[in-house]
C-alpha positions as CSV (number, residue, x, y, z in Angstrom):
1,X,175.5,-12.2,-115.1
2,X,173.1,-11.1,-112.5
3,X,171.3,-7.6,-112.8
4,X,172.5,-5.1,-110.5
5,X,169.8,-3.6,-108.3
6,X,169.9,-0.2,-105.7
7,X,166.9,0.5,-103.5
8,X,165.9,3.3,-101.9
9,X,162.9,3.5,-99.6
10,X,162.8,4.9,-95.9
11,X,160.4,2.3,-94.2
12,X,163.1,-0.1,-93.1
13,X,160.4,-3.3,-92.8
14,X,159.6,-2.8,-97.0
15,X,163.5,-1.8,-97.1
16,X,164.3,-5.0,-95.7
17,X,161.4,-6.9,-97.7
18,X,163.0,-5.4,-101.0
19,X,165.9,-6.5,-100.0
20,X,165.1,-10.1,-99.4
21,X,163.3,-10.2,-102.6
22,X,166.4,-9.6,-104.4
23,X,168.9,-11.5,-102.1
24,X,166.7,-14.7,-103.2
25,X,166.0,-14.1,-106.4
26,X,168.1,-15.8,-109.8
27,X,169.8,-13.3,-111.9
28,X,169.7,-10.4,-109.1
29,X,172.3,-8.9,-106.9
30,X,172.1,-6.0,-104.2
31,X,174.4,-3.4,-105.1
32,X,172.6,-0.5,-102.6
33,X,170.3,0.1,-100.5
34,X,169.3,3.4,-99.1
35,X,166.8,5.0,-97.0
36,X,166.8,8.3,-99.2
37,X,166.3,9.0,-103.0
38,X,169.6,11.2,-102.9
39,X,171.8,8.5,-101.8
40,X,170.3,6.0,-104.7
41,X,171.3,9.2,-107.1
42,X,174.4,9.7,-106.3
43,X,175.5,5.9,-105.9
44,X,174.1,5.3,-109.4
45,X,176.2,8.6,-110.6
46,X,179.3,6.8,-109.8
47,X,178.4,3.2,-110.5
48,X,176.9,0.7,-112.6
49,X,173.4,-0.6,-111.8
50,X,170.5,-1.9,-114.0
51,X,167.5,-1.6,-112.4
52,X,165.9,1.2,-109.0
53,X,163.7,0.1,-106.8
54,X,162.0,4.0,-105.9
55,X,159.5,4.6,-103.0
56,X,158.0,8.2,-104.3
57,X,157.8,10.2,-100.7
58,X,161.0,9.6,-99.2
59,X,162.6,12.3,-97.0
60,X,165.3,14.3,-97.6
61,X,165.6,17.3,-100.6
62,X,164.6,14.9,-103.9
63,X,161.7,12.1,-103.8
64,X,161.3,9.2,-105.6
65,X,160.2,10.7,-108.7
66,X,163.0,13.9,-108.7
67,X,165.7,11.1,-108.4
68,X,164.3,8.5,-111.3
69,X,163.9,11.9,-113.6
70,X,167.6,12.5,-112.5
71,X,168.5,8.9,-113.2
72,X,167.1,8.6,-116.5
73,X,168.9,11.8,-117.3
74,X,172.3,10.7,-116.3
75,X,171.7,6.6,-117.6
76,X,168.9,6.1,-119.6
77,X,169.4,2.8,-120.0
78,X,169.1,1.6,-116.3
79,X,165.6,0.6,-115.3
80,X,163.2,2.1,-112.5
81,X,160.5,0.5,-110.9
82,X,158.6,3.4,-108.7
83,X,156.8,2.0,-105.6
84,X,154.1,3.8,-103.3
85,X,151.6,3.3,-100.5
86,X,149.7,6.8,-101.9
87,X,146.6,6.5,-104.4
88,X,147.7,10.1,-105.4
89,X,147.0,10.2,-109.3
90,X,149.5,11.9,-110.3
91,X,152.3,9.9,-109.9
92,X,151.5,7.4,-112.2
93,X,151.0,10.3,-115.0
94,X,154.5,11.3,-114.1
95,X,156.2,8.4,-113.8
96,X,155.1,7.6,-117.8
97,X,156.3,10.9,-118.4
98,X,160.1,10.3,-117.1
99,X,160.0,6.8,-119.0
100,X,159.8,4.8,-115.8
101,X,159.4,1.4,-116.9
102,X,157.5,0.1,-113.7
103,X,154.6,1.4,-110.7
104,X,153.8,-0.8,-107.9
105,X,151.2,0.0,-105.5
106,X,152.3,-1.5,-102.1
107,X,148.4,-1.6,-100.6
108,X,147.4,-3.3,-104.0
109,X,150.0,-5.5,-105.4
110,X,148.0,-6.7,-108.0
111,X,151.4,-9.2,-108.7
112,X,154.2,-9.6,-106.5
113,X,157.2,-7.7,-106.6
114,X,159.3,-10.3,-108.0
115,X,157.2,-10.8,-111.3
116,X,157.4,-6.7,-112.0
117,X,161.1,-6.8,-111.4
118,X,161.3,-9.6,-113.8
119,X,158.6,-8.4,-116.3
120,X,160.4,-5.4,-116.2
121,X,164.1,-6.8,-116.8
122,X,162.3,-8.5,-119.8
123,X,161.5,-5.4,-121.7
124,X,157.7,-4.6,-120.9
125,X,156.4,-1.5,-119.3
126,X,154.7,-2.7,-115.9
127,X,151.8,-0.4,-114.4
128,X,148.7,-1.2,-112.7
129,X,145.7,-2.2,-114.5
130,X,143.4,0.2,-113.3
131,X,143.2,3.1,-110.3
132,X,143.1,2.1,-106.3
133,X,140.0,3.2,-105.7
134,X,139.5,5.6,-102.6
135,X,136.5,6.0,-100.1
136,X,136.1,9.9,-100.4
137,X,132.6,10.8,-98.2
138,X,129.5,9.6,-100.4
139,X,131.9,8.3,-103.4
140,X,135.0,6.9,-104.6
141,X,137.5,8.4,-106.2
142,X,137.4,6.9,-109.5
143,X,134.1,9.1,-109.7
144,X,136.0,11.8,-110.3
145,X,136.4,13.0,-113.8
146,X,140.1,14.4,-114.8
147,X,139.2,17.9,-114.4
148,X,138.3,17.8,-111.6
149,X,141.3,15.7,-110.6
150,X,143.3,18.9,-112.2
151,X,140.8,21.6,-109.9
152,X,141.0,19.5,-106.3
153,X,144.8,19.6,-107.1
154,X,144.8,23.1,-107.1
155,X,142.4,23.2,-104.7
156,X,144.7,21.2,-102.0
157,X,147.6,23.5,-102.9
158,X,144.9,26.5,-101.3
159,X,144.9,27.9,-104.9
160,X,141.5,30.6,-105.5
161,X,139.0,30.1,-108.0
162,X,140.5,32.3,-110.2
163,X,143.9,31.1,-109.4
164,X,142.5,27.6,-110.5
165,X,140.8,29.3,-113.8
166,X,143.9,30.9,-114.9
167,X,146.1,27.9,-114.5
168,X,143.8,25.7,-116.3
169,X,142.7,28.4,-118.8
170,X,138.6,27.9,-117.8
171,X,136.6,30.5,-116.8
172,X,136.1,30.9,-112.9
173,X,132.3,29.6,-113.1
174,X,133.5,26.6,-115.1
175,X,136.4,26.0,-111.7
176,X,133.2,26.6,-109.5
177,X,130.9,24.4,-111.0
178,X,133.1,21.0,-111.1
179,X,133.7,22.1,-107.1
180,X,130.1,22.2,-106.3
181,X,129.9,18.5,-108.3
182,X,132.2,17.2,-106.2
183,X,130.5,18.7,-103.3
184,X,127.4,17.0,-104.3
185,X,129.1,13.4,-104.9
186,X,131.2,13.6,-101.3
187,X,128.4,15.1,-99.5
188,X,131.4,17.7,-98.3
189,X,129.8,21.3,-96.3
190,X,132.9,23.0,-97.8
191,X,135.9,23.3,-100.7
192,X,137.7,23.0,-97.8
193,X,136.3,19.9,-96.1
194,X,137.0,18.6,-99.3
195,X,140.4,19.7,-99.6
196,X,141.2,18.4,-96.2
197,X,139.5,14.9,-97.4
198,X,141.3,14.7,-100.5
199,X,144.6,15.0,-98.4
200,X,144.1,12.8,-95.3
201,X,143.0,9.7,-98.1
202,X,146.6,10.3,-100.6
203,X,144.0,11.3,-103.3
204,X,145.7,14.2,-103.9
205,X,149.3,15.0,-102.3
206,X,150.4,18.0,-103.7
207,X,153.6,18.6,-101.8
């Protein structure tokens, strides 16, 4: 019995590539295919499928990682594969979180989509083996420590110092000290140069 697969991912070209992958693949059949996350959600709410193919910013009110939260709600038991052209870091953090069994990295593709549809359909858990790396001015971004991952989040989102400091429960100087480091590493005028930066690359999305 072939595994039943719905796809949902707005580029039409990676739509259609998705597509193919499954239409010549043993053991898979197309059940949907969708330009929006909300149309996978609400297909899988009324019908059996075993395994999502998810792009993570998709138009429309839910993206890719909403809907695969929603899904593994609803039917735990059918399988998600998340996959994104964005370095942003935390999507992979949440995407463990939910229980999604599989990230692919589109720009990366360490291994092709075929062999993390069928690794995944085999039981494992499929993610990359280690961060895209990201030009960012005078660095990369895998120079960053996780702190100050969490402050240039908040720090795209146009959060204060104090904002920042309250969220994370440091003291302000502690916020402004891993800023000025990552001044110093970028070579950045600004907080919001870097801000700005951190956007335009994916680094950090934040919508």
């Amino acid at each position: 019995m072939a595994y039943r697969v719905v796809i949902a991912e707005d580029f039409r070209m990676i739509r259609e590539i998705f597509e193919n992958a499954v239409n010549q693949s043993d053991g898979y059949e197309l059940a949907a295919s969708y330009p929006t996350a909300q149309q996978a959600v609400k297909y899988i709410e009324k019908n059996d499928a075993d395994l999502v193919l998810m792009d993570v910013l998709i138009p429309g009110s839910m993206n890719g990682l909403d809907a695969a939260e929603r899904i593994k709600k609803i039917k735990p038991g059918v399988r998600i594969i998340i996959v994104t052209s964005m370095p942003e870091l935390s999507y992979e953090k949440r995407a463990r979180e939910i229980g999604v069994e599989g990230f692919w990295q589109k720009e990366v593709q360490e291994q092709p989509i075929q062999e993390i549809m069928d690794r995944t359909m085999a039981g494992e858990t499929v993610y990359p083996s280690e961060q895209p790396k990201i030009n960012i001015g005078n660095t990369v971004s895998t120079e960053f420590t996780d702190r100050e991952i969490e402050i240039l989040t908040e720090l795209v989102a146009g959060a204060s110092n104090k904002e920042i400091a309250d969220k994370l429960s440091v003291e302000q100087s502690t916020v402004k000290m891993h800023i000025s480091n990552m001044l110093s590493k970028t070579g950045y005028h600004s907080r919001l140069e870097l801000a700005v930066k951190a956007r335009h690359y994916g680094l950090v999305i934040n919508d």
